[in-house]
N, C-alpha and C positions, 0 to 999 in steps of 0.2 A: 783765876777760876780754872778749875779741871776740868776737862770735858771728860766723864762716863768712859770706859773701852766696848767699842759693840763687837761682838763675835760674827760671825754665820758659820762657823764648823770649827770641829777642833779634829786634828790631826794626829795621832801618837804614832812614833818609829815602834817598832814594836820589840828589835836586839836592843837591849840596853834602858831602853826606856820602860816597858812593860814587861818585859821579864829579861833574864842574864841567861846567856843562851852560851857566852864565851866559851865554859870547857866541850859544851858540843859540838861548836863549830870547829873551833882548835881540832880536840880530839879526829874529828872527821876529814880536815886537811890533814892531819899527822897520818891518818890512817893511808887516804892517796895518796901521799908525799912516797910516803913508804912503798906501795906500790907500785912506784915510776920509778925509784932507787933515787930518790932525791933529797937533799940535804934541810931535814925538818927543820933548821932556824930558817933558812933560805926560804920557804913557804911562811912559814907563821911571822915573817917580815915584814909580809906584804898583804896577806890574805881581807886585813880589815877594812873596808869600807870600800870594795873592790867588786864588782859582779865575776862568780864563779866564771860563766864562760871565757869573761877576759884573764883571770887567771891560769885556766888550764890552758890554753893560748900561748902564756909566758911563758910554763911550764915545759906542755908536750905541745909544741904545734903539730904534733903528726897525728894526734888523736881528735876525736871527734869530741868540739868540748858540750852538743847540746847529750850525748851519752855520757861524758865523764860530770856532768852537772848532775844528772840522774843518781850516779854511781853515789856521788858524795852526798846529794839532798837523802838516798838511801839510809846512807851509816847515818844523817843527822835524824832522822825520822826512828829509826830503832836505838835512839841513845833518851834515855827519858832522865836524863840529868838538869834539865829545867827548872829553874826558880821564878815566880813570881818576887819582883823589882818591890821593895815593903812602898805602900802607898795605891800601887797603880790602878787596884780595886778601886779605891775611892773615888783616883781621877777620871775611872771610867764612869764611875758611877755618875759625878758630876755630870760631864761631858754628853752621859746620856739625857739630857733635859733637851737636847736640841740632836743636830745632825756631826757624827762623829764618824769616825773609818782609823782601821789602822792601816798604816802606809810601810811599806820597806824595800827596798833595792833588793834582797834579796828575793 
């Protein structure tokens, strides 16, 4: 016998899952990389699934990383390179019959 799956919320990451955000983000690490005089593979190495403050950390420890978070969340906010992920409408759509949220470490 199967037992039914019961829900009580459903959760979506919101990079990758709901929309592709990759050349923004990149792009915007590329941008600061650049900025520090730092070697863009050496950033875009590490940058994914990472919180900014701990990366600017690795990076420039001598900088203040809740200002350099700002600098970068910046250039990702004036990049409107954004794709909606094909599908994620619908799963929102779904998802809204009950209690839903989207979640991300960023």
């Amino acid at each position: 016998m199967t037992v039914p799956a019961t829900t009580s919320a459903v959760l979506f990451d919101l990079d990758g899952v709901l929309v592709d955000s990759l050349r923004v983000v990149e792009r915007s690490w590329l941008r600061w990389a650049a900025g520090q005089h730092l070697a863009a593979g050496d950033v875009l190495a590490v940058i994914h699934g990472r919180r900014a403050a701990e990366l600017v950390r690795m990076f420039a420890p001598h900088l203040d990383p809740a200002e350099q978070v700002r600098l970068i969340s910046g250039y990702e906010l004036k990049d409107d390179d954004l794709t909606m992920i094909p599908g994620a409408l619908e799963c929102v759509g779904v998802a809204r019959r009950g209690p839903w949220a989207v979640v991300t470490s960023g």
